[in-house]
C-alpha positions as CSV (number, residue, x, y, z in Angstrom):
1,X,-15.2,-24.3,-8.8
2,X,-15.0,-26.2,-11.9
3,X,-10.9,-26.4,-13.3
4,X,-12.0,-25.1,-16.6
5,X,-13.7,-22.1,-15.3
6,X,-11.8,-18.7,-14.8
7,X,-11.7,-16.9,-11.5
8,X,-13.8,-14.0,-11.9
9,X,-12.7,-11.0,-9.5
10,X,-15.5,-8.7,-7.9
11,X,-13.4,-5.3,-7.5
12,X,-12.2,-2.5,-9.6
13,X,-9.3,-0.3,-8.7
14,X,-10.3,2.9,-7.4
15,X,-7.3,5.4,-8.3
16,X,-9.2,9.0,-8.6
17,X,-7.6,10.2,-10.9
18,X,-4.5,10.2,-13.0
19,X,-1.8,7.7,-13.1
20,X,0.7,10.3,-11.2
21,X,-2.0,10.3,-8.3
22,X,-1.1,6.8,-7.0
23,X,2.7,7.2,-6.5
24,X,2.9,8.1,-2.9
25,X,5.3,11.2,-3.2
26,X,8.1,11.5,-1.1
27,X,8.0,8.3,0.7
28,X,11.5,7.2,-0.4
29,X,14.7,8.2,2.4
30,X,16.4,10.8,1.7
31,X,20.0,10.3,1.1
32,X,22.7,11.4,-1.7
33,X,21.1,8.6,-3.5
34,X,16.9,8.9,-2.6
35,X,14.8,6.1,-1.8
36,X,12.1,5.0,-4.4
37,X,8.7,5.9,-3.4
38,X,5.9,3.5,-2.7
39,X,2.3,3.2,-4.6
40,X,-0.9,3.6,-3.1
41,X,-3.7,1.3,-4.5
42,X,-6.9,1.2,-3.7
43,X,-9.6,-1.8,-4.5
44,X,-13.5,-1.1,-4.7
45,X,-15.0,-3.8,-4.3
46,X,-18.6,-5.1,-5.9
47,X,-19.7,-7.9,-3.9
48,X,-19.0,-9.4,0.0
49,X,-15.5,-11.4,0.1
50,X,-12.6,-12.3,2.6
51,X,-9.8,-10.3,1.8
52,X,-6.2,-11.3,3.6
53,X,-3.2,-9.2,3.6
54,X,0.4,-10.4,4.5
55,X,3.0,-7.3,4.0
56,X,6.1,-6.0,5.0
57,X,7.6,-3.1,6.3
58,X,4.7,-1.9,8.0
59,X,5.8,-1.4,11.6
60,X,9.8,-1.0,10.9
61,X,10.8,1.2,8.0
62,X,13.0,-0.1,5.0
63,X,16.2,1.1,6.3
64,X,18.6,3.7,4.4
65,X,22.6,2.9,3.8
66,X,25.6,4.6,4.5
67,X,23.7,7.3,5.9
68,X,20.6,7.4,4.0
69,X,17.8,8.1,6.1
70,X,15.0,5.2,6.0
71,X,11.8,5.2,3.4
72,X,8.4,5.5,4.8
73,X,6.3,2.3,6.6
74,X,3.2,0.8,4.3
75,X,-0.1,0.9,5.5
76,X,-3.4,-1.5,5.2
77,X,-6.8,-0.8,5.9
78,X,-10.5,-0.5,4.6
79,X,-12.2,2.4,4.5
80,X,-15.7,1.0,4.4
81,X,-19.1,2.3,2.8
82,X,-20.6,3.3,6.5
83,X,-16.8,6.0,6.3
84,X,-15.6,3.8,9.0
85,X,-11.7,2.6,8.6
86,X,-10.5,-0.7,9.5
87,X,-6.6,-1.0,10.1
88,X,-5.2,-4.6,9.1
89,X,-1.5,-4.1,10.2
90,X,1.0,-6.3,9.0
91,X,-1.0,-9.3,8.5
92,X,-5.0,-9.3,8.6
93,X,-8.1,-11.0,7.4
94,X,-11.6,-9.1,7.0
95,X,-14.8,-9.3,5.9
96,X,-15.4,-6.8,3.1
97,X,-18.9,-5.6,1.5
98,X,-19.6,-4.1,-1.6
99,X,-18.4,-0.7,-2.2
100,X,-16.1,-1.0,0.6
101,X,-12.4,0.3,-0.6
102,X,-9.3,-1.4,0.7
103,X,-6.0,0.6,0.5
104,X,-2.4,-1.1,0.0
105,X,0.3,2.0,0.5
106,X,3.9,0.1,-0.4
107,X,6.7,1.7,1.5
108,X,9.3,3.7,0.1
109,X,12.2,2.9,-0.5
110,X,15.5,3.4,2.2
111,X,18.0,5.9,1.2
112,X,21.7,5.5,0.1
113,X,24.8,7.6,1.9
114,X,24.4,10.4,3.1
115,X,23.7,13.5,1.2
116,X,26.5,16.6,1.9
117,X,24.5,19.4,0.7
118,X,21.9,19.1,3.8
């Protein structure tokens, strides 16, 4: 690729609806203080590429404090045009195709002390 040329992505995000439909609701720990909740995004993609993944939390939790219960893991995988679903983990590398749709969900947030009313 030439320097002077600008990277020009093949995918479009996918979020199906309104901007309140990608916040993943209730993902954050409870605690007297809640966790913040994660996002879920979603990538369509319009031509064949290597997509790699390297993320967090995906396997252990974020943890909550002072009692605060911990936020919910992340998830990675491409659900592809065939309606099969590929899992990536933590860390992955795939082969996607066109229309194929790879989800990112961030964890939530890890609650803060514990809450007294419960």
């Amino acid at each position: 690729m030439n320097l002077n040329e600008k990277p020009k992505w093949q995918f479009w995000i996918d979020r199906g609806g309104t901007f309140t439909d990608i916040i993943s609701k209730n993902s954050g720990g409870k605690g007297l203080h809640a966790g913040g909740n994660g996002v879920d995004r979603r990538l369509r993609f319009l031509e064949s590429m290597t997509v790699n993944v390297i993320a967090g939390h995906r396997k252990i939790p974020p943890y909550g404090l002072s009692g605060g219960e911990s936020g919910a893991l992340g998830e990675n995988y491409v659900i592809h045009s065939d309606e099969s679903v590929t899992d990536l983990g933590t860390k992955g590398q795939i082969e996607v195709s066109e229309n194929d749709l790879f989800v990112l969900k961030t964890p939530g947030g890890g609650g803060f002390g514990k809450n007294h009313l419960t």
